[in-house]
C-alpha positions as CSV (number, residue, x, y, z in Angstrom):
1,X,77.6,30.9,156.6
2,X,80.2,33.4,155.2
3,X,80.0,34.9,151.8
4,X,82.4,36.3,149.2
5,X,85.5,33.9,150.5
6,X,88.7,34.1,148.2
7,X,90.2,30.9,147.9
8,X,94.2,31.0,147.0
9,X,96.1,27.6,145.7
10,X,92.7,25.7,145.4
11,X,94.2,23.5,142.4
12,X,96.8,22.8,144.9
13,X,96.4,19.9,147.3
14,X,95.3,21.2,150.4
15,X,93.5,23.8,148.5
16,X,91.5,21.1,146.0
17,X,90.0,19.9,149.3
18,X,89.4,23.2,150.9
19,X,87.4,23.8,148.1
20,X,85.2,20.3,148.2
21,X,84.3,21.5,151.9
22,X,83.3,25.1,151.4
23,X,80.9,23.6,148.2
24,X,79.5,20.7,150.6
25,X,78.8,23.5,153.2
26,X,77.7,26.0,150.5
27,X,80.1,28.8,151.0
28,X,80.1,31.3,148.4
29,X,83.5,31.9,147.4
30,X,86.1,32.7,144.3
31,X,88.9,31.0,143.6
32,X,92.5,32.0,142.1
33,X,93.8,28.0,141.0
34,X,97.4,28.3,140.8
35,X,99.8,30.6,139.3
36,X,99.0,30.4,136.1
37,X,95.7,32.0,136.5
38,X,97.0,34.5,138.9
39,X,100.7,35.0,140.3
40,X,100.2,36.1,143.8
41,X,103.6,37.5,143.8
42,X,103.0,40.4,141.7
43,X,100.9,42.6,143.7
44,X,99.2,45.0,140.9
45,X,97.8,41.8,139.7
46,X,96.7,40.3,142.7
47,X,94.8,43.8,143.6
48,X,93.1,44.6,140.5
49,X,91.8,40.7,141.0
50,X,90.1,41.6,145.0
51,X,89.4,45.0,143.7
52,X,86.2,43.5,141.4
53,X,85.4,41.8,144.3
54,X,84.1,42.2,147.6
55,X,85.7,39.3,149.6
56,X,85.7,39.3,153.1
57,X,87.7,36.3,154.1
58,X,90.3,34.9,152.5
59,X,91.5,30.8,153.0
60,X,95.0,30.8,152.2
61,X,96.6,27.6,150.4
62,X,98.9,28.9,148.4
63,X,103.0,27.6,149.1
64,X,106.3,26.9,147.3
65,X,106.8,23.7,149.4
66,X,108.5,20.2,148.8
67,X,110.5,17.3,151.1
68,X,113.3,17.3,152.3
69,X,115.7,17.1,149.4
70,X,113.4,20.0,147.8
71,X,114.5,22.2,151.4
72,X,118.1,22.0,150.7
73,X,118.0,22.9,147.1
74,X,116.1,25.9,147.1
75,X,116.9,27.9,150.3
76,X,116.6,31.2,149.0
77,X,113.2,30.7,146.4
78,X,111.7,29.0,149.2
79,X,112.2,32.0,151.7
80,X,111.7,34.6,149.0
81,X,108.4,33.4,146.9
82,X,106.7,31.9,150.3
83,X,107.3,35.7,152.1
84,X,106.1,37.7,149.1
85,X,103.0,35.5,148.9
86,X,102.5,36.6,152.8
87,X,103.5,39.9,152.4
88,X,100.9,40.7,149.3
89,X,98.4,39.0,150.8
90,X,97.8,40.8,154.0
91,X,99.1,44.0,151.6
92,X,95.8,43.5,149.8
93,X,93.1,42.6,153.1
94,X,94.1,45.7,154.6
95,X,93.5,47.9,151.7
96,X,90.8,46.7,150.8
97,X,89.5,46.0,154.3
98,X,89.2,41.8,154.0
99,X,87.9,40.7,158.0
100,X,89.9,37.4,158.1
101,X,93.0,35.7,156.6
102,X,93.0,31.8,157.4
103,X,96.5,30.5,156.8
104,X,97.4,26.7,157.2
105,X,100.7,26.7,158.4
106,X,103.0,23.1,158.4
107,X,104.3,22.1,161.7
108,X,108.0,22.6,160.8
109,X,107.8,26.1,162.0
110,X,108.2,24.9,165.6
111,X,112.0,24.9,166.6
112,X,113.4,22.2,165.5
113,X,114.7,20.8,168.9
114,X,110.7,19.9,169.9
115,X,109.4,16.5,169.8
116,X,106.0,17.8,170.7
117,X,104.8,20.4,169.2
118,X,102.5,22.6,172.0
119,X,101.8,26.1,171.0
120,X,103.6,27.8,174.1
121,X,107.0,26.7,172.3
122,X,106.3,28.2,169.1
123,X,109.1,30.8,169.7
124,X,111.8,28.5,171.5
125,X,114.4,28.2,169.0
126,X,114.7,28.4,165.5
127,X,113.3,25.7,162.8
128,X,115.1,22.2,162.2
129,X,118.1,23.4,159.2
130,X,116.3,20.7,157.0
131,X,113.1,23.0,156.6
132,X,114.6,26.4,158.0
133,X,114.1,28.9,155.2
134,X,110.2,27.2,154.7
135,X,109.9,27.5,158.7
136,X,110.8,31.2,158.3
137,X,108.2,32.1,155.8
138,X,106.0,30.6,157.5
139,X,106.9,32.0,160.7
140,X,106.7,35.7,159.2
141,X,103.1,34.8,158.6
142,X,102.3,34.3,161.9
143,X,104.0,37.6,162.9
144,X,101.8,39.0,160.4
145,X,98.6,38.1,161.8
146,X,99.4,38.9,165.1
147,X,100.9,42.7,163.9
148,X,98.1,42.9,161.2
149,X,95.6,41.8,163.9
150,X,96.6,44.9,166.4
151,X,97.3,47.7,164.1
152,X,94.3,47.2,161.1
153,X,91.6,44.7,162.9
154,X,92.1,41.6,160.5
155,X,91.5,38.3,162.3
156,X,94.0,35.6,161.4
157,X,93.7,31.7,161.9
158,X,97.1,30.2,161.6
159,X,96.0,26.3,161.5
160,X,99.6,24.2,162.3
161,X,98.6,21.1,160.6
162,X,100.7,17.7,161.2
163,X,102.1,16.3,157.8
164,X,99.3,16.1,155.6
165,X,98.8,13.0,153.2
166,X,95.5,11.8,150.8
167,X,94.3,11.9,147.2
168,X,95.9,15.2,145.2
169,X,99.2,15.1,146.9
170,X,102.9,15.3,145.6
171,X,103.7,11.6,144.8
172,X,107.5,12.8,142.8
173,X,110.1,11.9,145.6
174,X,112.0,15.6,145.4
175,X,108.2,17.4,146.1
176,X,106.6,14.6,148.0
177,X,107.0,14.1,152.0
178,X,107.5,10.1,152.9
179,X,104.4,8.8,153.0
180,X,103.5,10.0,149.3
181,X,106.9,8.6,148.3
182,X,107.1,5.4,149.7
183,X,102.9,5.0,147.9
184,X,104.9,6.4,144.5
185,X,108.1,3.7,145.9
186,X,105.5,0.4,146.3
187,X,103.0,0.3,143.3
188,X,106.3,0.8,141.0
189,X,108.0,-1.9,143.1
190,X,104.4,-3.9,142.7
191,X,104.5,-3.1,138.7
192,X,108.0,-4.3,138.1
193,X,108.0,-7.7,140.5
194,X,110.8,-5.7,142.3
195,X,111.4,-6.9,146.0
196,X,113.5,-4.6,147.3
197,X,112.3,-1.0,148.0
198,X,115.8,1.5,149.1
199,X,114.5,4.2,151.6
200,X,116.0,7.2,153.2
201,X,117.2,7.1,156.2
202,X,116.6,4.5,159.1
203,X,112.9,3.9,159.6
204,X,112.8,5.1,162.8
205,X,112.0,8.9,162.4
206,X,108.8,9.2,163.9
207,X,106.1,11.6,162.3
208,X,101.9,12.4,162.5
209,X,100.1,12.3,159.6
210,X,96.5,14.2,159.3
211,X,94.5,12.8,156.5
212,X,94.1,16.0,153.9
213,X,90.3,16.0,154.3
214,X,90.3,16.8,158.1
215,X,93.2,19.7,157.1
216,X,90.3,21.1,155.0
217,X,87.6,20.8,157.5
218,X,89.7,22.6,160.2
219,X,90.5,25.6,158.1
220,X,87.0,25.7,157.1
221,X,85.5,25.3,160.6
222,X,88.1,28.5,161.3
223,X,85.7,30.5,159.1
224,X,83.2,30.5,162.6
225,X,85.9,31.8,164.9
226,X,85.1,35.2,166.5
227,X,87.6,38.0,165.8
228,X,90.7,37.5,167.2
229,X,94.8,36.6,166.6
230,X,95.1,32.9,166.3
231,X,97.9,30.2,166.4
232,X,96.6,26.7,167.1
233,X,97.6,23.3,166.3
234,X,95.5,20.6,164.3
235,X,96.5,16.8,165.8
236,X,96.4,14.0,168.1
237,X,99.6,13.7,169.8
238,X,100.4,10.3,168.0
239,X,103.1,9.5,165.6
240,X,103.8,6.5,163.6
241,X,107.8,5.8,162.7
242,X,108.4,5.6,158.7
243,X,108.7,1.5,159.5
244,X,105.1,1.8,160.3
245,X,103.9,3.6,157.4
246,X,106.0,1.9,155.3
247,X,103.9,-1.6,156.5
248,X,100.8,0.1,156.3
249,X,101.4,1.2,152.5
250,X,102.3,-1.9,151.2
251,X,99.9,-3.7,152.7
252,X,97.7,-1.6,151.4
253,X,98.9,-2.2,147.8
254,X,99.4,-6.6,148.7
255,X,103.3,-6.3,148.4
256,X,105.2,-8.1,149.9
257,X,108.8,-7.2,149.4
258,X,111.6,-5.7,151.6
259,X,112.4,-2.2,151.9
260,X,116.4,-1.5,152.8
261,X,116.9,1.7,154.7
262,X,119.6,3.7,153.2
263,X,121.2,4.9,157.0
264,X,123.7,6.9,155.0
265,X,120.3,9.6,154.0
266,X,119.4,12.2,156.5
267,X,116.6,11.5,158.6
268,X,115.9,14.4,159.4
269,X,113.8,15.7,163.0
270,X,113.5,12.1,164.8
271,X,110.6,12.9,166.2
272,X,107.6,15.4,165.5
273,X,103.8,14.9,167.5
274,X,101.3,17.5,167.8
275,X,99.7,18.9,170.7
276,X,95.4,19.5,168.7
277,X,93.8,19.8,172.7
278,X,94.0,23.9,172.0
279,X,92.9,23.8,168.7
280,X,90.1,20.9,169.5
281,X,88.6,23.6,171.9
282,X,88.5,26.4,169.9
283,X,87.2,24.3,166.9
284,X,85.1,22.1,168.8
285,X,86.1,19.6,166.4
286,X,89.2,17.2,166.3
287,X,90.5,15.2,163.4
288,X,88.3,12.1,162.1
289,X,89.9,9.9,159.6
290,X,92.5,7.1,161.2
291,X,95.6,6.4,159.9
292,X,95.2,3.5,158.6
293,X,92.2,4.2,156.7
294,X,93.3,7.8,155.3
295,X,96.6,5.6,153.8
296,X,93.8,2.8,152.2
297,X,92.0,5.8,151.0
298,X,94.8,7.5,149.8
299,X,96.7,4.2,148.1
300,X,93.1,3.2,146.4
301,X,93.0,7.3,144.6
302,X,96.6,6.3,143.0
303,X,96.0,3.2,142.0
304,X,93.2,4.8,139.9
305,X,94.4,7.7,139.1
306,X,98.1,6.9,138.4
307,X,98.0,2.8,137.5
């Protein structure tokens, strides 16, 4: 068991689920919620918060993140605030000597030319334009840990997760990735007898989804790693195409309209699958909740939480 783990972002999404798993496996741990409580950007605040406390690990989830739409907006915040969150972060474990920094880390950081995502391409090329500036942050993290790792002894776990979906997650179509959108897309569609659902892009843009709980487990099973630099993936190697989710969603909600793809929209990468047999080893653990389940799961928490 590890004692005195900082938790960053845990109102978040991932973070609200990171925090469910280190209470179930009774971790003792603080957490900072969100900005409000604590803005991780401004460094004397973020130190005088570790300085009363003697963490030593810290579980990473904070991010300025959103979809698509959200990438191209806000190029520079999304480059400047994710970086400085990095940046403070390690800042503060090596003054005030923190072990291990666990970072999840979105699989849009590979170059954007990949279909599948294996952890020996990580440097091939630059990040897909849709998600560069986010791919960039993310990627300075890695560089972190690895620098951080050699010159002051802090262990990182950079988790790449697939795209992560379930109960907490962004549902407003500028913040959310597809799958929450489309869910936000059907029960509206469901509430107004509409039978016609417009979606971006063709359908065909092929994506793997990890259900948010098993992003939580992994990040948490990273607490038992031995010292080390890591970069690993969390997945299966199997992608369903928006089409597919798209069925499995309003199925889920018993709607049974038409959605019209809008082949005018970006679709963005056309194909993104993850490579987990690395990370599976190193974990001894590989992700649990199917597809199709993880989207009934997900679809039944907004029904009650948003209907």
């Amino acid at each position: 068991m590890s004692n005195n783990i900082l938790l960053i972002g845990s109102q978040g999404f991932l973070g609200s689920h990171v925090k469910n798993q280190l209470e179930f496996n009774d971790h003792i741990f603080k957490e900072i919620k969100s900005k409000k409580q604590l803005d991780i950007r401004n460094l004397d605040e973020l130190e005088e918060f570790v300085s009363q406390n003697k963490f030593n690990s810290i579980i990473n989830c904070s991010a300025f993140v959103g979809g698509i739409a959200f990438g191209y907006k806000y190029q520079a915040d999304l480059l400047q605030i994710n970086s400085l969150m990095a940046v403070n972060i390690y800042e503060v474990a090596k003054k005030y000597k923190i072990e291990k920094i666990i970072n999840p880390i979105s699989n849009c950081v590979y170059p954007g030319h990949l279909e599948l995502y294996e952890e020996k391409d990580f440097w091939n090329g630059p990040p897909h334009e849709s998600v560069f500036n986010y791919g960039l942050s993310k990627r300075l993290m890695v560089g972190l840990g690895e620098s951080f790792y050699h010159q002051y002894g802090i262990t990182t776990s950079n988790v790449i997760m697939s795209n992560m979906y379930g109960p907490n997650d962004h549902f407003e179509e500028e913040r959310s990735h597809a799958l929450g959108a489309i869910i936000k897309k059907v029960s509206d569609a469901k509430k107004s007898n509409s039978k016609n659902i417009e979606i971006w892009g063709t359908g065909k843009p092929v994506r793997e989804w990890l259900y948010v709980e098993d992003g939580a487990k992994a990040l948490v099973n990273s607490l038992n790693l031995d010292e080390g630099s890591y970069l690993f993936n969390v997945g299966i190697n199997k992608g369903s195409s928006i089409n597919e989710i798209s069925d499995m969603i309003s199925h889920a909600f018993g709607w049974d309209g038409n959605f019209v793809y809008d082949s005018s929209k970006p679709d963005g990468v056309m194909k993104k699958t993850v490579n987990g047999e690395y990370g599976k080893r190193l974990l001894d653990w590989t992700p649990e909740v199917k597809l199709n389940d993880g989207i009934k799961k997900t679809v039944d928490w907004y029904i009650k939480n948003y209907e």
